[in-house]
MIDOSE-1310 file (N, C-alpha, C; in nm, 2 decimals, decimal comma, always signed):
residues 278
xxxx	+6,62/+2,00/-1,22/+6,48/+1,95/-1,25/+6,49/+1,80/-1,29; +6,42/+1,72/-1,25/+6,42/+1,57/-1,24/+6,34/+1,56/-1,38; +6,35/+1,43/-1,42/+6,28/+1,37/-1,52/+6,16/+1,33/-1,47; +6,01/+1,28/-1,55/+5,97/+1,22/-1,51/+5,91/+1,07/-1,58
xxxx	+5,89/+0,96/-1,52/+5,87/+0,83/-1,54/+5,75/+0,78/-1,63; +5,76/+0,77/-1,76/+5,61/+0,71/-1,79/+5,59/+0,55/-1,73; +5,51/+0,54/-1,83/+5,44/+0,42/-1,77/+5,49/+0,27/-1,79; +5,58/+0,28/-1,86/+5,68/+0,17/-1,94/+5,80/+0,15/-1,81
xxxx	+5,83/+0,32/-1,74/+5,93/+0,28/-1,65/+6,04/+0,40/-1,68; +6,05/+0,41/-1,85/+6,21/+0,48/-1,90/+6,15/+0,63/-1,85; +6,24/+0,71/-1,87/+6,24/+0,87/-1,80/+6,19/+0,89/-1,95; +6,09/+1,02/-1,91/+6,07/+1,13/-2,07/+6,10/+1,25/-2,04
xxxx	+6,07/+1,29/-2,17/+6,16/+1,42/-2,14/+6,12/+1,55/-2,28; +6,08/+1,65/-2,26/+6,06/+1,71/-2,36/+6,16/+1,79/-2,40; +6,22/+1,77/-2,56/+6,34/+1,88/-2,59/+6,31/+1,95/-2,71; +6,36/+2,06/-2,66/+6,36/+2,19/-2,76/+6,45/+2,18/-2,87
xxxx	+6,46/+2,13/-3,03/+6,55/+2,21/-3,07/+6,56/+2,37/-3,13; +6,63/+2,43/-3,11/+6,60/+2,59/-3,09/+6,71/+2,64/-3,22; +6,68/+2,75/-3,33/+6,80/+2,82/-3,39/+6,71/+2,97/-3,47; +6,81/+3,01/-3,48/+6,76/+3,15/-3,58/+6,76/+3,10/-3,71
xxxx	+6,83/+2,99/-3,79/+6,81/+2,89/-3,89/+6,70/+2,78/-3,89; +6,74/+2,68/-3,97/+6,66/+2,57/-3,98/+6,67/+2,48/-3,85; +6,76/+2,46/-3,74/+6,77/+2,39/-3,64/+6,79/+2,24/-3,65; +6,83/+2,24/-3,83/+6,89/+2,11/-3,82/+7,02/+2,09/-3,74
xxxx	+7,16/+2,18/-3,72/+7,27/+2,20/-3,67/+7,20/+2,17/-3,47; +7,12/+2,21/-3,43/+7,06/+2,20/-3,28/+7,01/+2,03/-3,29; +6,93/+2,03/-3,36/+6,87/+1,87/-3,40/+6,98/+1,76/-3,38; +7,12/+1,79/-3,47/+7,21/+1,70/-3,51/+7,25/+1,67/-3,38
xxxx	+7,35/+1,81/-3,33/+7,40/+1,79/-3,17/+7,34/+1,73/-3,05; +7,22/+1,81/-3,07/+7,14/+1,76/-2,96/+7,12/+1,60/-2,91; +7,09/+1,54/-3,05/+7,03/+1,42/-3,08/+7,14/+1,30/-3,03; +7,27/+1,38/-3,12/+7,39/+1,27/-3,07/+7,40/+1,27/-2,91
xxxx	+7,38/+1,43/-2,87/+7,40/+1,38/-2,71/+7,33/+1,30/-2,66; +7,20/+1,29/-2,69/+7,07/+1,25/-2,59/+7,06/+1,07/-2,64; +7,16/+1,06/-2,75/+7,18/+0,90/-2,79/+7,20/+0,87/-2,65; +7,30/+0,88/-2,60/+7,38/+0,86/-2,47/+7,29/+0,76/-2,38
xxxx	+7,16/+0,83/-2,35/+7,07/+0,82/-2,26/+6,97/+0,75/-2,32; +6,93/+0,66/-2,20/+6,80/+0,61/-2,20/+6,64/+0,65/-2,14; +6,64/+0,72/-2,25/+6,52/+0,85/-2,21/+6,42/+0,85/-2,31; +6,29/+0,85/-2,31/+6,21/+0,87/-2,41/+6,24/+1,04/-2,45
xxxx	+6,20/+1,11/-2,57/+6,20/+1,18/-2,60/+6,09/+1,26/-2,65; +6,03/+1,36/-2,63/+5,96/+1,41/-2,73/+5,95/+1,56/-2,77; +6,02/+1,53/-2,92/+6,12/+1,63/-2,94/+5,99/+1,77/-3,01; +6,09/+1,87/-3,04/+5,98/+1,98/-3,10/+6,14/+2,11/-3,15
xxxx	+6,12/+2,11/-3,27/+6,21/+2,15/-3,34/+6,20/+2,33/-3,37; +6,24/+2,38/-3,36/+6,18/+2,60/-3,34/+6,26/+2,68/-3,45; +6,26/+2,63/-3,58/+6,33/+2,73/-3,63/+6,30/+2,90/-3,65; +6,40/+2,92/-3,72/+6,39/+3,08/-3,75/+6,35/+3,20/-3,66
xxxx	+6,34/+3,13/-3,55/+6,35/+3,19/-3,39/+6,45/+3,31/-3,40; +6,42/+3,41/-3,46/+6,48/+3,54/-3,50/+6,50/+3,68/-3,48; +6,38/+3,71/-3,36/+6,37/+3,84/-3,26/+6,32/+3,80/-3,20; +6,38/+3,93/-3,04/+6,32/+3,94/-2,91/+6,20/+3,89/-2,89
xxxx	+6,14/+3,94/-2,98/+6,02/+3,89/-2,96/+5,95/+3,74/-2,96; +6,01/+3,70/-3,10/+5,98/+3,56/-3,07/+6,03/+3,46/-2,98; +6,16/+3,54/-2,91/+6,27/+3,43/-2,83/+6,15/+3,44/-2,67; +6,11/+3,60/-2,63/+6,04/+3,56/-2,54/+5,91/+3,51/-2,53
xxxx	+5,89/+3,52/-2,64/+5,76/+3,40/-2,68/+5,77/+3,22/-2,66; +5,89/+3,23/-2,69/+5,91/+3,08/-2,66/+5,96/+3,07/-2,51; +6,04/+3,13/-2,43/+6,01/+3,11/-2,29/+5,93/+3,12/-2,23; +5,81/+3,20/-2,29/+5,71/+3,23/-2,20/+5,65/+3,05/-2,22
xxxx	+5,63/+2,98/-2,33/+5,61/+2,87/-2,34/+5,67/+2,79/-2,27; +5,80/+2,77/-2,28/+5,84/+2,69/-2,22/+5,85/+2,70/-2,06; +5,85/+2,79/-1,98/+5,80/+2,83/-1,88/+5,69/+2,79/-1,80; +5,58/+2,80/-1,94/+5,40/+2,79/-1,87/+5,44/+2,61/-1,85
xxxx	+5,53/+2,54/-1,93/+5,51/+2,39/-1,94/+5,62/+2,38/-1,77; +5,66/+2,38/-1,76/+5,76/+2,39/-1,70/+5,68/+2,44/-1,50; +5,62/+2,53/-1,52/+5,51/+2,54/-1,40/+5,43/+2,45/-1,35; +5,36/+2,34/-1,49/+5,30/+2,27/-1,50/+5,40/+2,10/-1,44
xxxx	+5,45/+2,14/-1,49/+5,56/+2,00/-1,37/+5,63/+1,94/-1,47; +5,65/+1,97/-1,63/+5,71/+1,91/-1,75/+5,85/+1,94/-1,76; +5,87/+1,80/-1,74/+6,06/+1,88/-1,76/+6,09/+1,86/-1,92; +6,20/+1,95/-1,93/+6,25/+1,98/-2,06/+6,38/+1,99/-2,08
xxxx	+6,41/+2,02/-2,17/+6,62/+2,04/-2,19/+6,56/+2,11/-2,33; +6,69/+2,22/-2,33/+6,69/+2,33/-2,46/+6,82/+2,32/-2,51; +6,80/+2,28/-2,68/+6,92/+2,28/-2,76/+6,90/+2,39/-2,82; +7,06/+2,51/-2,82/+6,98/+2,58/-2,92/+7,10/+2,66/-3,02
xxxx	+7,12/+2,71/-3,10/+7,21/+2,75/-3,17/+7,15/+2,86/-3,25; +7,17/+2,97/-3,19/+7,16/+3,16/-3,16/+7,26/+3,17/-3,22; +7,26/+3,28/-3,32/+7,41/+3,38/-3,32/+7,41/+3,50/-3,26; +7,27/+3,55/-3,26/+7,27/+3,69/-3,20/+7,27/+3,69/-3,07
xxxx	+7,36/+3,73/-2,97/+7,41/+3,75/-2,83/+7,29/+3,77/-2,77; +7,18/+3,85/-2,77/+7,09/+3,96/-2,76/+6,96/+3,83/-2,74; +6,93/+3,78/-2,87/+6,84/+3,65/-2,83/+6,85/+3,56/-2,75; +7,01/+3,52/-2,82/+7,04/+3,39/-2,73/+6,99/+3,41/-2,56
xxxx	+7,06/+3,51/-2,57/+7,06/+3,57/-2,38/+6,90/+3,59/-2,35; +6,82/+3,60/-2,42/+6,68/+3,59/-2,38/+6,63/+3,41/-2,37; +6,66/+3,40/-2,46/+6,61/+3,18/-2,49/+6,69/+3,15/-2,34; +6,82/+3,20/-2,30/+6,85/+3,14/-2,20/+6,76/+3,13/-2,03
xxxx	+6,66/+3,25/-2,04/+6,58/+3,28/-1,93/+6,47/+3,14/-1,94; +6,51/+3,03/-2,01/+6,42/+2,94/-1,97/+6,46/+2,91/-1,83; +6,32/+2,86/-1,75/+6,32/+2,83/-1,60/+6,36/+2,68/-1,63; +6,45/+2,61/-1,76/+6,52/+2,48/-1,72/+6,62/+2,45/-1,77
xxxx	+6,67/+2,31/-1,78/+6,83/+2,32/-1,86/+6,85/+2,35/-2,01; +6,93/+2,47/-2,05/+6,97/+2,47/-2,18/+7,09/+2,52/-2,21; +7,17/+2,46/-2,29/+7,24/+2,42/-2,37/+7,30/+2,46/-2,53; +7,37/+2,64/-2,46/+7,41/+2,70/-2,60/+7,51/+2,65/-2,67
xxxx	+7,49/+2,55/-2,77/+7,54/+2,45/-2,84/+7,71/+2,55/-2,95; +7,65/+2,70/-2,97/+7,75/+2,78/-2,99/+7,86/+2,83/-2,88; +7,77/+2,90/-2,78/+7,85/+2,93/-2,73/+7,99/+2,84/-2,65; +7,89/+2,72/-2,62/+8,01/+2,65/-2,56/+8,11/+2,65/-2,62
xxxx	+8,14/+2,64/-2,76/+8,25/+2,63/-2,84/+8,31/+2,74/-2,88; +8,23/+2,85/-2,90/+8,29/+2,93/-2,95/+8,41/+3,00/-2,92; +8,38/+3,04/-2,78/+8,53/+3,13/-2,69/+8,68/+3,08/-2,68; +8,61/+2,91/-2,72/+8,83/+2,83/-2,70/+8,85/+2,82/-2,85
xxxx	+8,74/+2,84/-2,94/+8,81/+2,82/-3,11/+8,81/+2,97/-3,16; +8,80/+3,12/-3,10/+8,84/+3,23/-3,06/+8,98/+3,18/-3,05; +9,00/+3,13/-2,96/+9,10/+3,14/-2,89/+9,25/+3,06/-2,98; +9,22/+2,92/-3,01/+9,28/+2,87/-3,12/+9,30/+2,98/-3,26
xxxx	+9,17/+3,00/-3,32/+9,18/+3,10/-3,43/+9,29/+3,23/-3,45; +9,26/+3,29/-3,32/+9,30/+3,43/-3,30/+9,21/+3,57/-3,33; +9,13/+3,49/-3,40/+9,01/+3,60/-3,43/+8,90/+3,57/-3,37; +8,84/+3,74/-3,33/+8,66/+3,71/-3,30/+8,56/+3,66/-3,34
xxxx	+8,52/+3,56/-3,29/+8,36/+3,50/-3,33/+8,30/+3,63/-3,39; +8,19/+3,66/-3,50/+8,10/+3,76/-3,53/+7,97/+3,72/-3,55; +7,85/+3,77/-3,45/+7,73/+3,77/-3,46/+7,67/+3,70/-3,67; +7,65/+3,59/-3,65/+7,56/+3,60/-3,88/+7,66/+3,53/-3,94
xxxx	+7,82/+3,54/-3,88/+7,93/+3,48/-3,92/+7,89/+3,37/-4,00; +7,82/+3,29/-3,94/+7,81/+3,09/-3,95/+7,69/+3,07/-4,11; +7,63/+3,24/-4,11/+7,57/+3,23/-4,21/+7,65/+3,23/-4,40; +7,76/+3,30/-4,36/+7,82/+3,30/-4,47/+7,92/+3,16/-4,53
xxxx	+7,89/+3,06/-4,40/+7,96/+2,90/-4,44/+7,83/+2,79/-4,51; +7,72/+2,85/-4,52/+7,65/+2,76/-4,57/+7,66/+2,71/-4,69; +7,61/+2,61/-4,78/+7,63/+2,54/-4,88/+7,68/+2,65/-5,01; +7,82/+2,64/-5,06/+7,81/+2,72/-5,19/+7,76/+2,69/-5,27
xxxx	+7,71/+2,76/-5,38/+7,68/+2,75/-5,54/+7,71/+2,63/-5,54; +7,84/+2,62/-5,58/+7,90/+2,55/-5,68/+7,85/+2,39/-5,62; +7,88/+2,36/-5,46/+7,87/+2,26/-5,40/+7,71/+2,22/-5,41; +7,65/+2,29/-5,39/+7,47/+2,27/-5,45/+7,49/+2,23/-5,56
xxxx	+7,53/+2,30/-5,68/+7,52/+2,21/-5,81/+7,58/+2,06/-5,82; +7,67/+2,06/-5,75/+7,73/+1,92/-5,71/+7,63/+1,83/-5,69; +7,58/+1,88/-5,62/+7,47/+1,74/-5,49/+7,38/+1,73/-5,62; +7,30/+1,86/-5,69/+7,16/+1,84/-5,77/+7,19/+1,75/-5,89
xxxx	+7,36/+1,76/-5,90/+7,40/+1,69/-6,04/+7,44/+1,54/-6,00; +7,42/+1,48/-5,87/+7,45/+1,37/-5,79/+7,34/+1,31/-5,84; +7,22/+1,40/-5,76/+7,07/+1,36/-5,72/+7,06/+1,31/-5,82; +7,02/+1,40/-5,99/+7,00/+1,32/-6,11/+7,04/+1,21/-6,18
xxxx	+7,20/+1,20/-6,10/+7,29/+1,08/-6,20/+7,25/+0,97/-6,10; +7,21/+0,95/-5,99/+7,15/+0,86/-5,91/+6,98/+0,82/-5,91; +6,90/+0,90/-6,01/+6,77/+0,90/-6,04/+6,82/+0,82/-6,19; +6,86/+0,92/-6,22/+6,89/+0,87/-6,41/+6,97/+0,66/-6,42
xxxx	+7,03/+0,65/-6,31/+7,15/+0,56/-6,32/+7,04/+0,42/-6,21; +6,94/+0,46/-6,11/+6,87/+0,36/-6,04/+6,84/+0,23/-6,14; +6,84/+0,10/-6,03/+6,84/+0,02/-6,08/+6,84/-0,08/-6,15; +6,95/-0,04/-6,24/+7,02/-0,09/-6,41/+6,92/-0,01/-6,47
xxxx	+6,85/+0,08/-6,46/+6,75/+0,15/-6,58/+6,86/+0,21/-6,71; +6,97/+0,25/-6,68/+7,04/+0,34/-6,79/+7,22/+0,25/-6,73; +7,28/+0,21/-6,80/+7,38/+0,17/-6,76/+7,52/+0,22/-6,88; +7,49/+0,33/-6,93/+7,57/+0,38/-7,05/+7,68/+0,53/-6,91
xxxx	+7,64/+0,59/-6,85/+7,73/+0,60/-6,80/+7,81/+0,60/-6,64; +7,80/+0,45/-6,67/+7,89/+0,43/-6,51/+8,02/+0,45/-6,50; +8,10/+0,45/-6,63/+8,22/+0,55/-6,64/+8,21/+0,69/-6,51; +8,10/+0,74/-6,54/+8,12/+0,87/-6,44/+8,07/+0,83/-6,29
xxxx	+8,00/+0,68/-6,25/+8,01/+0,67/-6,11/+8,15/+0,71/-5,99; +8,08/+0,71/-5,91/+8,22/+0,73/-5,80/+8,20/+0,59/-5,73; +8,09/+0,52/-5,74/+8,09/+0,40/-5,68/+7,94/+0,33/-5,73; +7,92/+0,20/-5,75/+7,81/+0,14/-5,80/+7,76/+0,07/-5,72
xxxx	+7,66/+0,05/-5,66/+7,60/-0,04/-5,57/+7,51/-0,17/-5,63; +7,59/-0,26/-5,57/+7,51/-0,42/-5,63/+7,40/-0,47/-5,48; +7,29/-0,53/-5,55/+7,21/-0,60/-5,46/+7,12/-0,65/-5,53; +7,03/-0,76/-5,47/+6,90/-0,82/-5,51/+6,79/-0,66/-5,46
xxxx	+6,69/-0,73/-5,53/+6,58/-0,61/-5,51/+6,55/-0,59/-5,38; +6,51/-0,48/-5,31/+6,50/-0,45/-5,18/+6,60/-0,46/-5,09; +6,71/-0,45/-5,12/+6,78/-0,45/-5,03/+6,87/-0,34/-5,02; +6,81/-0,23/-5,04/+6,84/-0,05/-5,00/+6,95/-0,03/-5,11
xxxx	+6,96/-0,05/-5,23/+7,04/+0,04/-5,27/+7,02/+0,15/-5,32; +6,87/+0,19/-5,38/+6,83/+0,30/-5,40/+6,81/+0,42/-5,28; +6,81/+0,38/-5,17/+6,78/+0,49/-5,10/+6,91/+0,56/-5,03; +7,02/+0,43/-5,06/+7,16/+0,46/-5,06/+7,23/+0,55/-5,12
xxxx	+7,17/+0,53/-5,22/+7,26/+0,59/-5,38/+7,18/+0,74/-5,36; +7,03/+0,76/-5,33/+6,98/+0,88/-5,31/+7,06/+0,99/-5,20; +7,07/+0,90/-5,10/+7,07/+0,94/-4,96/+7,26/+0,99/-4,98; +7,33/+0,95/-5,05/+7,49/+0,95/-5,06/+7,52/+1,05/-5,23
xxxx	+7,37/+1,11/-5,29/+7,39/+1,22/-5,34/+7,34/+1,33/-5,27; +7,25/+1,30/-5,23/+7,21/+1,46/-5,14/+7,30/+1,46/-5,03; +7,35/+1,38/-4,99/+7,45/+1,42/-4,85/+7,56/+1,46/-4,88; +7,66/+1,40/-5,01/+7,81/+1,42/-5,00/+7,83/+1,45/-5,14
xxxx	+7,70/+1,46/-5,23/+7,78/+1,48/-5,40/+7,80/+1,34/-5,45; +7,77/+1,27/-5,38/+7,85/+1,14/-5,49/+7,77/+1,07/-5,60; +7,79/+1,06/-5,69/+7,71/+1,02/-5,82/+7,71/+0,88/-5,78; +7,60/+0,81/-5,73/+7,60/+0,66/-5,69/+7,50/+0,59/-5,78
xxxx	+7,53/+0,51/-5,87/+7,49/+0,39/-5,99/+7,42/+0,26/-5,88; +7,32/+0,22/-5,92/+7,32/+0,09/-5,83/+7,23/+0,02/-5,97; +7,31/-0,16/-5,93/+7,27/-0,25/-6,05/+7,22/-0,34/-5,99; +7,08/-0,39/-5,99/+7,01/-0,49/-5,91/+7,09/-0,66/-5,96
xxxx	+7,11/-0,75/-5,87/+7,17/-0,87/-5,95/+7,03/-0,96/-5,93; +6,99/-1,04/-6,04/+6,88/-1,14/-6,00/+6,90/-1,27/-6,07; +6,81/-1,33/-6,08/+6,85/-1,49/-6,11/+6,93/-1,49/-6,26; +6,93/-1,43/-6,32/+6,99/-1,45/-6,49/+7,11/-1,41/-6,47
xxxx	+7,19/-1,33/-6,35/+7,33/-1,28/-6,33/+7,34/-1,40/-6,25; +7,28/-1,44/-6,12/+7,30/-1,64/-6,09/+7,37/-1,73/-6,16; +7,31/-1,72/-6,27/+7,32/-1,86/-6,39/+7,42/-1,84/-6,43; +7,45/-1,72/-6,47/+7,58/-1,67/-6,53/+7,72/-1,69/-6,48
xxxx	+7,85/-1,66/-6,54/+8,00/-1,73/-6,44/+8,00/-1,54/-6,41; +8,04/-1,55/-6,27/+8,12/-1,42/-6,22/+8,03/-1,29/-6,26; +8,05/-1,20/-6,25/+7,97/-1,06/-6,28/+7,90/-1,03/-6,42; +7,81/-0,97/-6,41/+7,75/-0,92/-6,56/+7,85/-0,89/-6,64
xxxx	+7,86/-0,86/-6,80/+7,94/-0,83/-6,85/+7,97/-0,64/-6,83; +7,88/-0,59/-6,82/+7,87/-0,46/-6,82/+7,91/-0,40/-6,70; +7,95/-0,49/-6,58/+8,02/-0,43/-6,44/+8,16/-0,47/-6,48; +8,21/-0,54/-6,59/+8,31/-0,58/-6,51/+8,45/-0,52/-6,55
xxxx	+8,38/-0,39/-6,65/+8,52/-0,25/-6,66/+8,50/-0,17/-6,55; +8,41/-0,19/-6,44/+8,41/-0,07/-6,35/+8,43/-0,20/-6,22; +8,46/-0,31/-6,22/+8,47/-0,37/-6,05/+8,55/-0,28/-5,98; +8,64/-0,21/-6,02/+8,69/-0,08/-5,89/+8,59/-0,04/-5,83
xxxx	+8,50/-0,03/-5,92/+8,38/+0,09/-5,82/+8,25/+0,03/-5,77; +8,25/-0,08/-5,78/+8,14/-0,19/-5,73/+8,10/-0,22/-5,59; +8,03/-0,23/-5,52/+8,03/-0,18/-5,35/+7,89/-0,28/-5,38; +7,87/-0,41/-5,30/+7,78/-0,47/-5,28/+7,68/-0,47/-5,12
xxxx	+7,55/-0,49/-5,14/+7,49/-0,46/-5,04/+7,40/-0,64/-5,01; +7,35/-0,67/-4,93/+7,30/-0,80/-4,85/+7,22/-0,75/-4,73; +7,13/-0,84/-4,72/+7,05/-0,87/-4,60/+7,00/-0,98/-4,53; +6,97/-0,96/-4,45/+6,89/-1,10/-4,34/+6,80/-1,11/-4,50
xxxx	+6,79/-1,28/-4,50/+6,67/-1,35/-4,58/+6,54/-1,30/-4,55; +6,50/-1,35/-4,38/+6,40/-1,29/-4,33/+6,37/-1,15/-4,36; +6,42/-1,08/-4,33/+6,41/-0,92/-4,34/+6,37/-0,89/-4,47; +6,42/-0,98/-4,57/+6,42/-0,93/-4,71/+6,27/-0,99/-4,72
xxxx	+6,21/-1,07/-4,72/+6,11/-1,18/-4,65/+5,99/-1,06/-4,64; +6,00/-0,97/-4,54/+5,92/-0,92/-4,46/+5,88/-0,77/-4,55; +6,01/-0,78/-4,62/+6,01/-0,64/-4,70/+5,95/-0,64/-4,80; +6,01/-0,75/-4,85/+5,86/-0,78/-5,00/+5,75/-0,87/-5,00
xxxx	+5,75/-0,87/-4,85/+5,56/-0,91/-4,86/+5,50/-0,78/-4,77; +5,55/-0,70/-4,82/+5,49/-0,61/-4,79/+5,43/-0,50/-4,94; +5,49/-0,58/-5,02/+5,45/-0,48/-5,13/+5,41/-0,59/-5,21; +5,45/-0,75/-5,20/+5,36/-0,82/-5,30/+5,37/-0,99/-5,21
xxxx	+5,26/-0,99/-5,11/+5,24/-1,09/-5,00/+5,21/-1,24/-5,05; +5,28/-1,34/-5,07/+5,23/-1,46/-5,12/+5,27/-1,44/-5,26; +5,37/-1,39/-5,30/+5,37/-1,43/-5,48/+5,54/-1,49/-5,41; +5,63/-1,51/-5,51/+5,75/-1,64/-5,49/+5,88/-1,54/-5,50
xxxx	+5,83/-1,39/-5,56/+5,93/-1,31/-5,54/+5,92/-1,26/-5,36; +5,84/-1,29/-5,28/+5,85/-1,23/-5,16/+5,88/-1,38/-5,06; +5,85/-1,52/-5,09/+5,90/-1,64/-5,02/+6,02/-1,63/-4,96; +5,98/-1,69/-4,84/+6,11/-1,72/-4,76/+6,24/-1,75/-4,89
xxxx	+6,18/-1,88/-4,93/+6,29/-1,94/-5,00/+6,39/-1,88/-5,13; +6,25/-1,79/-5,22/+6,35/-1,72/-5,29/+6,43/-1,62/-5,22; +6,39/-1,55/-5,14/+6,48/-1,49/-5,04/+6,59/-1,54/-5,01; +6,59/-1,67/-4,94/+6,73/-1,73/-4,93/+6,78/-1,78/-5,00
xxxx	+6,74/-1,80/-5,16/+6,83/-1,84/-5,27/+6,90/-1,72/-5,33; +6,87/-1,64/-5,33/+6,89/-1,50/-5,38/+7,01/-1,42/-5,26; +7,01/-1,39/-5,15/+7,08/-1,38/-5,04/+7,23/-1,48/-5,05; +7,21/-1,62/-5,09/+7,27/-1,71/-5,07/+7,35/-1,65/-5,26
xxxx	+7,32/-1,66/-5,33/+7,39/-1,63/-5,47/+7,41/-1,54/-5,46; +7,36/-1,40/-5,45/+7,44/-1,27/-5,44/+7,60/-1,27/-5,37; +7,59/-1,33/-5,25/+7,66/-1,34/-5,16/+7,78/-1,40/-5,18; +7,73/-1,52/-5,27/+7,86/-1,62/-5,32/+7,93/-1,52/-5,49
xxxx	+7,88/-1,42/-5,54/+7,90/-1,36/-5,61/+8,04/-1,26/-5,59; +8,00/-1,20/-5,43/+8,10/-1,13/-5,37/+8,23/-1,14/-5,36; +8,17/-1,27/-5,27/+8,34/-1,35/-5,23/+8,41/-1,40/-5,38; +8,32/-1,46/-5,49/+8,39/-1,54/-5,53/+8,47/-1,39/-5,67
xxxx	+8,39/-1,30/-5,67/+8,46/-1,16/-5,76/+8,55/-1,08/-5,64; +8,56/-1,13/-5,53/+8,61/-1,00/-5,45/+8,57/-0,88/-5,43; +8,43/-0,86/-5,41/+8,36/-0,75/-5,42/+8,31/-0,70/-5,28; +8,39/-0,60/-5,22/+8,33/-0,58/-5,06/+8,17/-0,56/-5,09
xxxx	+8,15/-0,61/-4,95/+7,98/-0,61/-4,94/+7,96/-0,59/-4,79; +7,80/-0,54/-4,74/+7,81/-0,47/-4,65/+7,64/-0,56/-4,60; +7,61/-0,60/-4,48/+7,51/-0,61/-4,44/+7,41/-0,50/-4,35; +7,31/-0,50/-4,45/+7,22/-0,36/-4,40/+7,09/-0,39/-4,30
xxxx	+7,10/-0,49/-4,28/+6,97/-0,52/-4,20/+6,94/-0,43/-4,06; +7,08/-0,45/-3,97/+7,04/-0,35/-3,87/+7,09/-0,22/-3,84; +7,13/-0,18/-4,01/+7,22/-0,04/-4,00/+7,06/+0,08/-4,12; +7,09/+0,20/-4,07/+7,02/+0,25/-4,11/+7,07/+0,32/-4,22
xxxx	+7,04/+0,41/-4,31/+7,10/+0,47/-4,47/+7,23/+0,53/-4,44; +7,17/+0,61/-4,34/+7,33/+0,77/-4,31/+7,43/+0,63/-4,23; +7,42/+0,56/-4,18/+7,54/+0,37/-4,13/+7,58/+0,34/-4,26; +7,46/+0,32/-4,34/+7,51/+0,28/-4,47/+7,64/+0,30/-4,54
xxxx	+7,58/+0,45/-4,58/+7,68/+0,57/-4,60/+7,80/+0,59/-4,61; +7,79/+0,57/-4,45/+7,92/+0,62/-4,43/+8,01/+0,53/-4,43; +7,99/+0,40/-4,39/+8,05/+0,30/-4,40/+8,13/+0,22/-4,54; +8,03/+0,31/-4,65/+8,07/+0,28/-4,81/+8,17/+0,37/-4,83
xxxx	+8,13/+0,52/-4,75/+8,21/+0,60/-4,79/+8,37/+0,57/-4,76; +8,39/+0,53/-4,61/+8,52/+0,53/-4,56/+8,60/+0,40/-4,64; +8,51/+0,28/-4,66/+8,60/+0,15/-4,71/+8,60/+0,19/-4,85; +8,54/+0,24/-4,97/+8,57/+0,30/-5,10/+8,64/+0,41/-5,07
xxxx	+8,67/+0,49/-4,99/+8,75/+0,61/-4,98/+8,71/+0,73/-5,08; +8,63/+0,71/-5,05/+8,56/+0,86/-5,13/+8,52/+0,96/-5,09; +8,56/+1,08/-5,08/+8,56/+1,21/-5,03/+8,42/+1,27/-5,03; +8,36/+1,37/-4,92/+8,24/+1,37/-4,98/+8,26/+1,59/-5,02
xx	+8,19/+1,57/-5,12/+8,23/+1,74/-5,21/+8,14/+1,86/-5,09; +8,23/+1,94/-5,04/+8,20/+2,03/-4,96/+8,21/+2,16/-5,10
């Protein structure tokens, strides 16, 4: 089945993510493969897709689209043999994101894959309490509001205002557990020699963040247009001092302008070396 051409030129393409779960695991895979490609997308996500019944419900849909001349690709991640083998009767390309794998890590293992298996690997107790007790020490700890215990950070994020540390510090408790502190730096830490006094028993754990002036520019005249906190110029005074802060404390720092939170992330994670709690 061919793609077909909108009107811009690039190929579209309608894709299924498909699971007896939430279909984030179909979403993930799917998504990295279809990076690949230069294809519009327009995705439609199916969870909890969980009897005969509903699995032929969804071919019959995807089918009626598919007569109609719409091409499509199906990501899907089934455990029950019995479904899956029905979702497969779509009349187009799909893509048992389990089974491909399953029969050679059989085979490495030594043991049989089992139909629900994948359900008993999901998030433990203990590791949920992890992340919820992340989430709060990253609410409780956002920028400089409570600064009494960064002893228990695993990493502290420095930046001028707007420049993502909070959605960092959020986005790197609910993902990996990590209790992330972030301390905004502004013009009274400028004036001052070298780091606040209150960072400077934890510089181990200090991880600084920067952006395009512009960008930052664009960001806070969007929430306060024409006052001198959103100016080109304080922008670039501010960019320009944070930055000479870095180098001159030794403080790795990261530019976020064309990286997105989960880039962010990971990128703090691997240069701090910090594990994320499974």
């Amino acid at each position: 089945m061919s793609l077909h051409n909108n009107k811009k030129g690039n190929k579209r393409m309608k894709v299924y993510f498909v699971s007896d779960g939430t279909a984030i695991t179909a979403e993930v895979f799917g998504s990295a493969m279809l990076s690949f490609f230069d294809v519009d997308i327009e995705a439609e996500s199916v969870p909890f897709l969980a009897t005969i019944d509903q699995a032929n419900g969804f071919v019959q849909q995807v089918n009626e689209e598919v007569e109609v001349g719409k091409a499509a690709l199906v990501f899907y991640t089934i455990s029950d043999p019995e479904i899956s083998e029905v979702v497969q009767r779509c009349e187009t390309h799909c893509y048992n994101l389990f089974g491909d794998l399953l029969s050679p890590i059989e085979k490495a293992l030594g043991v049989p894959a089992q139909p629900n298996a994948q359900k008993a690997h999901g998030m433990k107790a203990g590791v949920y309490d992890i992340r919820i007790d992340a989430i709060n020490y990253a609410l409780a700890n956002d920028d400089g509001v409570s600064i009494k215990n960064f002893e228990e950070a695993d990493v502290i994020l420095l930046g001028v205002s707007r420049s993502g540390k909070t959605p960092t510090s959020l986005y790197m408790a609910m993902q990996y557990g990590i209790k992330a502190a972030n301390y905004p730096l502004n013009e009274d830490d400028f004036r001052a020699v070298g780091l606040p006094r209150i960072l400077r028993p934890h510089k181990s754990k200090l991880y600084g963040l920067t952006i395009d002036p512009q960008r930052l520019h664009e960001i806070r005249s969007g929430r306060m247009a024409a006052s001198k906190y959103a100016s080109q110029r304080q922008c670039r005074y501010e960019i320009e001092e944070v930055e000479a802060i870095y180098r001159q404390e030794r403080v790795s720092f990261l530019n976020t302008t064309l990286l997105s939170v989960e880039e962010i992330s990971t990128k703090i994670m691997a240069e701090m070396q910090l594990s994320r709690h499974r």
